[in-house]
C-alpha positions in Angstrom: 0.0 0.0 0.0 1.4 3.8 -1.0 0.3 6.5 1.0 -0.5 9.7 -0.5 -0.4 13.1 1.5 -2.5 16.2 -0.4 -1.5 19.6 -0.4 -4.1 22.0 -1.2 -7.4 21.4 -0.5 -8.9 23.6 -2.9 -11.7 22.8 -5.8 -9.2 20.0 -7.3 -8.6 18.0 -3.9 -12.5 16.8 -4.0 -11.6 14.4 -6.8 -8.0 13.0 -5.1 -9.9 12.9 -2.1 -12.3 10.6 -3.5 -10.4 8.0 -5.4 -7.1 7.7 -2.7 -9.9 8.3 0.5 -12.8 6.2 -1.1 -10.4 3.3 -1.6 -11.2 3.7 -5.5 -7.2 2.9 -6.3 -6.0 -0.7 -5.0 -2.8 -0.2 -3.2 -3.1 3.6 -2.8 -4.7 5.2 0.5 -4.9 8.1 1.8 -2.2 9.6 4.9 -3.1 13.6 5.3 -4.2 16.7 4.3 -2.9 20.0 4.1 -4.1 23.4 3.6 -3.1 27.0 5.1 -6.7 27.8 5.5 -7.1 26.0 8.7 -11.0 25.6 7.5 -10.3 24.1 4.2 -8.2 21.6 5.8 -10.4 20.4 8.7 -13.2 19.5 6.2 -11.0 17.2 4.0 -9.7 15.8 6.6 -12.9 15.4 8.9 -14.4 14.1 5.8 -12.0 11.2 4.4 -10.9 10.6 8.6 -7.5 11.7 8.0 -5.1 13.8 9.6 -5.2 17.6 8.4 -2.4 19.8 8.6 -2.0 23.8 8.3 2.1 23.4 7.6 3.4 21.1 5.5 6.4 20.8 7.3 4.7 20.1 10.6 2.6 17.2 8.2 5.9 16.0 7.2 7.9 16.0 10.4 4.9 14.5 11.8 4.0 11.7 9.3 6.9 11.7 7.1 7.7 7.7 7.5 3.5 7.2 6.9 4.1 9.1 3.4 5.0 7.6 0.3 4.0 10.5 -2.4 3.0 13.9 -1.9 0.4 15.8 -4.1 0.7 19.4 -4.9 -2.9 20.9 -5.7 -2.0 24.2 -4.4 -2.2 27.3 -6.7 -0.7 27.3 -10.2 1.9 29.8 -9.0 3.0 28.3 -5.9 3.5 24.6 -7.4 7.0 24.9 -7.9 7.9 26.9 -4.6 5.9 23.6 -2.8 7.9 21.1 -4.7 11.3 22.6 -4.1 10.4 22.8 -0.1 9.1 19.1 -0.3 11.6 17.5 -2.3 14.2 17.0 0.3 11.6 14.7 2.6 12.8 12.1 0.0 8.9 11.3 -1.1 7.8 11.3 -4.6 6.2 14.2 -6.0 2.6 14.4 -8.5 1.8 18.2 -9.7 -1.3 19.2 -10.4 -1.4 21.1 -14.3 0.7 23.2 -15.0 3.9 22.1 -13.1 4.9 26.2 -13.2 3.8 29.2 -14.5 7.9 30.0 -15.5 10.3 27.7 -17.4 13.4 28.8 -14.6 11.0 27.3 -12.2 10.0 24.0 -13.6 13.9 23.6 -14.4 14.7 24.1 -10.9 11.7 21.9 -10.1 13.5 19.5 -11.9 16.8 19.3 -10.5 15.2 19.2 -7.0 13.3 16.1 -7.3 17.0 14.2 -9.3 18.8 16.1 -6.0 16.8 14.0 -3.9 16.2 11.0 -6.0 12.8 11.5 -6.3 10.1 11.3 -9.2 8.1 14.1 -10.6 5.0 13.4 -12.0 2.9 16.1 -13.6 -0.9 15.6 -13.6 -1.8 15.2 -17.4 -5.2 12.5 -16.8 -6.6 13.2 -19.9 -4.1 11.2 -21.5 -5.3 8.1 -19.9 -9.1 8.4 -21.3 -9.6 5.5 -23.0 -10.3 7.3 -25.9 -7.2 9.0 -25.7 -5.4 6.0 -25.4 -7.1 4.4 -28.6 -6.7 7.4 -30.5 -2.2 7.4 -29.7 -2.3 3.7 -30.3 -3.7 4.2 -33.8 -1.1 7.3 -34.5 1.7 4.7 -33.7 0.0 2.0 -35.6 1.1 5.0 -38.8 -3.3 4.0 -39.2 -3.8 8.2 -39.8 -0.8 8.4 -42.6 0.6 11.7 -43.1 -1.0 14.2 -40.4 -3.1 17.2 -41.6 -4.3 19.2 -39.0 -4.7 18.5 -35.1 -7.6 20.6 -33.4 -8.7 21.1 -30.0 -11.7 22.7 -28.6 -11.7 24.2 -25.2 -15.7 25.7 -24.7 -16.2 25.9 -20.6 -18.6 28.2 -18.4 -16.7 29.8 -15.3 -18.9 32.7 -14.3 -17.5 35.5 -12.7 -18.6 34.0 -9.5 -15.8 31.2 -10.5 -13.0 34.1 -10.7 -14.3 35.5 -7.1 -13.6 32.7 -5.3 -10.0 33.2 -4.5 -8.0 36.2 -5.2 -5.7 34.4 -7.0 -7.6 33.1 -9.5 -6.9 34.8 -13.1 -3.7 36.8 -12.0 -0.8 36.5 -13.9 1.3 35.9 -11.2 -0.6 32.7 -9.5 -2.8 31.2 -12.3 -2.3 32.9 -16.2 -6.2 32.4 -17.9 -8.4 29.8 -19.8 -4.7 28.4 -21.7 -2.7 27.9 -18.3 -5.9 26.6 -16.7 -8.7 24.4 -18.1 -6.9 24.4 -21.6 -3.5 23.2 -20.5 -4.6 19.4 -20.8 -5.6 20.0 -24.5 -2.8 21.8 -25.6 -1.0 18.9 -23.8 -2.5 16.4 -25.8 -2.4 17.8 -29.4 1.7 18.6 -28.5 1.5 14.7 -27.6 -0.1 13.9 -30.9 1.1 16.4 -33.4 4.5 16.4 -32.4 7.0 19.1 -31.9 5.7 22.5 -32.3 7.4 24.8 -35.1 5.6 28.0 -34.4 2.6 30.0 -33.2 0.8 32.5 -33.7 -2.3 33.8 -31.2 -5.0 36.2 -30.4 -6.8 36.6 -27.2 -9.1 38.7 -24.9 -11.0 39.0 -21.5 -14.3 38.6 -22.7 -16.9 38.3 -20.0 -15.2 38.7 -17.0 -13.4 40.9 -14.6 -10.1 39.2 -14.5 -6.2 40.1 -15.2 -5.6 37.2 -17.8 -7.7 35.9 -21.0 -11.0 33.8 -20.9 -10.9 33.3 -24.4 -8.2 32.7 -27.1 -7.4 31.2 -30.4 -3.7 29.9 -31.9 -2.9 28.3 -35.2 0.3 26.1 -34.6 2.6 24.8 -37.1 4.1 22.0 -35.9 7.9 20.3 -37.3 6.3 17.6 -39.5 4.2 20.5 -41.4 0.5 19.6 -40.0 -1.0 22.8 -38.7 -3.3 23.1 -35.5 -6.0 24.8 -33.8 -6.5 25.6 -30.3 -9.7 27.2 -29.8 -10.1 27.7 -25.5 -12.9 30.0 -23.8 -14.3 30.0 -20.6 -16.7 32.2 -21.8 -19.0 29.4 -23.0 -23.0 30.2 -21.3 -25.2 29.2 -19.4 -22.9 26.0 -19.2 -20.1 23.5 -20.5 -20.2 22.7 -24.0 -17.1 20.6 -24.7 -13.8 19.7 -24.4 -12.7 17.9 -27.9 -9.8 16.8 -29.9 -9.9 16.5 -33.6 -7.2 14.9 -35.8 -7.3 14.5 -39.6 -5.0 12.4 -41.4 -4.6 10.8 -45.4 -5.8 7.7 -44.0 -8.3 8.7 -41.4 -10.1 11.0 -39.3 -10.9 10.7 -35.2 -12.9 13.4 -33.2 -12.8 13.2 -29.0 -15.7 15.0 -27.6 -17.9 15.1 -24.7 -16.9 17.3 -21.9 -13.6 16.1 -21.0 -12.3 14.4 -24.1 -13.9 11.6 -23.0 -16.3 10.5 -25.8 -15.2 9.6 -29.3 -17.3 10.6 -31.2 -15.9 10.3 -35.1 -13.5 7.0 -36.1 -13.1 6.5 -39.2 -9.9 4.9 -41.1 -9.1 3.4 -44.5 -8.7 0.3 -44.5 -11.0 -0.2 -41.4 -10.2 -3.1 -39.3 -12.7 -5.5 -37.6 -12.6 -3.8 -34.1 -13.0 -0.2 -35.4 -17.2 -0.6 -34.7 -16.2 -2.0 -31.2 -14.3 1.4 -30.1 -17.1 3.3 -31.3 -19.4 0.6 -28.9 -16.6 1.4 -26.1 -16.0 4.3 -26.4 -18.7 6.9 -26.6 -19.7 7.2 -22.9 -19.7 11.1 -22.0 -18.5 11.6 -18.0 -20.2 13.2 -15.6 -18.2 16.6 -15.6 -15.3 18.5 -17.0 -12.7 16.1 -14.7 -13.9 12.9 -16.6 -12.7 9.8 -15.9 -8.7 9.9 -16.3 -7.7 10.8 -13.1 -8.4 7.0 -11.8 -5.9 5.9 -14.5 -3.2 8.2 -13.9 -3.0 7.0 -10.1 -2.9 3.6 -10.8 0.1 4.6 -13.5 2.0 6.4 -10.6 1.5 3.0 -8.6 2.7 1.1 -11.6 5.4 3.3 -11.5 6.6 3.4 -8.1 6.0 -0.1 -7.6 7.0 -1.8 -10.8 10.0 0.7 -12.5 7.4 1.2 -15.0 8.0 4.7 -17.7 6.5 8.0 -16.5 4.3 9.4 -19.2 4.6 12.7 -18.0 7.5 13.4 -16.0 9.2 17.1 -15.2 10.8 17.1 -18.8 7.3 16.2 -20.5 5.4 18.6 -18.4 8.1 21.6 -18.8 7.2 20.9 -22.8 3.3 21.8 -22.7 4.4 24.8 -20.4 7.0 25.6 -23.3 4.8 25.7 -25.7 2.0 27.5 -23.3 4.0 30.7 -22.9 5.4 30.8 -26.5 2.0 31.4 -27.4 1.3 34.6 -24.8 4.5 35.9 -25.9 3.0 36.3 -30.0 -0.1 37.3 -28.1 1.5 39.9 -26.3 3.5 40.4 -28.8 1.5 40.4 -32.5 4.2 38.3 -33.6 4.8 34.5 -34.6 6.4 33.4 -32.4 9.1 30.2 -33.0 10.0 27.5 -30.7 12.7 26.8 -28.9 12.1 30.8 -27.7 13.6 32.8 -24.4 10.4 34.6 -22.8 10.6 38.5 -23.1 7.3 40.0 -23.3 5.3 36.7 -21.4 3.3 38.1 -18.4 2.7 34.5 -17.1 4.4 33.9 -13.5 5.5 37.2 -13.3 5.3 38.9 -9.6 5.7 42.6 -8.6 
């Protein structure tokens, strides 16, 4: 059995809570919780019948040999100041999306966790929707041919009463908008499937609500093997959720991921088809409940795996600094007019920036 400790008991913490609490992962329980809001904290852990902390350190010098893993779901902006304080307690380390909100700090994230001989896994579920998964084993199969164009569609509701529930939320400084947020698992996953991106080139704007960063923004990619992509990400979507969706077109064949997390496939089409191709349609079209979906169960059991068996990291620090690479090149050309080409040094990026 792995014990898992939680810092941050925000929003995100409800869902860890539930699968490592609920005993929904066999051979992962949970040890603690930790928040600075003494409230927060007493809840979760009152709740799931766990200890709750207000320090971390006092959680760790308290429990440390009951810990296995630690989980950062604090605030984008203070993921990497968390990691490199928790690091030296020799436990293994899972970030919540996006590992940073600077590239010097996910480095230095980085050498922390090979300092102290620790993993880092970055929180990228969405790749472990079945759907997902089908959709990467056909792209290695070479079943899609030459690659056309890679699309994803980011159309969420966060009201302003969202926005006012922490101060942080929307600032540059501790969160960046809709592409740091909710849209970092999509631009995740058409980096995964696409490939290494070329250049970008963006637009963006605070549409419907009082907030520092974007709610809304569109970026055509050109990615190294010459496909071209879209990312289309809003937050400005009413009176609700509309989608979350992942579109690639290839010479040979055409899939389309929708539903509300990328979680339903809902186009699959290849020539030659195969016998099974009806059969991931049959699978594979079940919509989840809500925007989290289902992949969060499947990325647990692939830390155990892991941590148990040696077995590769999907998204370590290296993988993770990648999406947040690609993330900031594309508020530099929005804050910037400019295409903007990869590999880049940040100049005019606002994102992580503190006064």
């Amino acid at each position: 059995m792995l014990h898992f400790a939680l810092v941050g008991c925000g929003r995100i913490s409800k869902r860890h809570c539930e699968l490592l609490g609920g005993g929904q992962i066999p051979g992962a329980a949970l040890a603690a919780v930790c928040d600075v809001n003494a409230e927060k904290a007493r809840a979760r852990g009152e709740e799931w019948g766990v200890p709750w902390f207000t320090s971390m350190h006092d959680m760790m010098r308290n429990l440390g040999p009951q810990i296995d893993a630690v989980s950062i779901l604090t605030e984008s902006g203070n993921h990497a100041r968390h990691t490199l304080e928790l690091a030296p307690y020799g436990k293994h380390i899972l970030v919540e999306k996006p590992m940073a909100l600077t590239l010097d700090d996910a480095d230095a994230m980085i050498r922390a966790c090979d300092k102290a001989h620790v993993k880092l896994f970055v929180i990228k579920q969405n790749r472990f929707n079945l759907p997902v998964m089908k959709t990467r084993e056909a792209l290695e199969a070479g079943r899609f041919g030459k690659i056309v164009m890679g699309t994803v569609r980011v159309r969420w509701c966060r009201p302003q009463s969202y926005y006012d529930q922490d101060a942080w939320r929307g600032t540059w400084s501790m969160d960046g908008g809709v592409l740091t947020n909710q849209a970092s698992h999509h631009v995740d996953l058409l980096e995964w499937m696409l490939g290494d991106v070329e250049s970008v080139f963006a637009k963006s704007r605070t549409a419907l609500v009082n907030i520092e960063a974007e709610d809304t923004a569109v970026v055509v990619l050109k990615f190294r093997s010459g496909a071209l992509g879209i990312i289309e990400a809003t937050t400005a979507a009413r009176p609700k959720d509309l989608e979350g969706s992942l579109s690639i077109l290839g010479e040979k064949g055409s899939v389309v991921i929708g539903g509300f997390a990328v979680n339903r496939m809902e186009t699959w089409n290849f020539d030659p088809p195969l016998p099974e191709d009806q059969e991931v349609m049959r699978r594979f079209s079940v919509n989840p409940p809500d925007v989290y979906g289902f992949g969060h169960r499947s990325y647990y059991e692939h830390v155990l795996a892991c941590l148990e068996n040696g077995g590769h990291q999907l998204v370590d620090g290296l993988e993770g600094r990648r999406s947040l690479e690609l993330i900031m090149a594309i508020y530099e050309s929005i804050e910037t007019g400019r295409e903007v080409h990869l590999r880049f040094t940040p100049q005019h990026c606002r994102l992580g920036h503190r006064e």
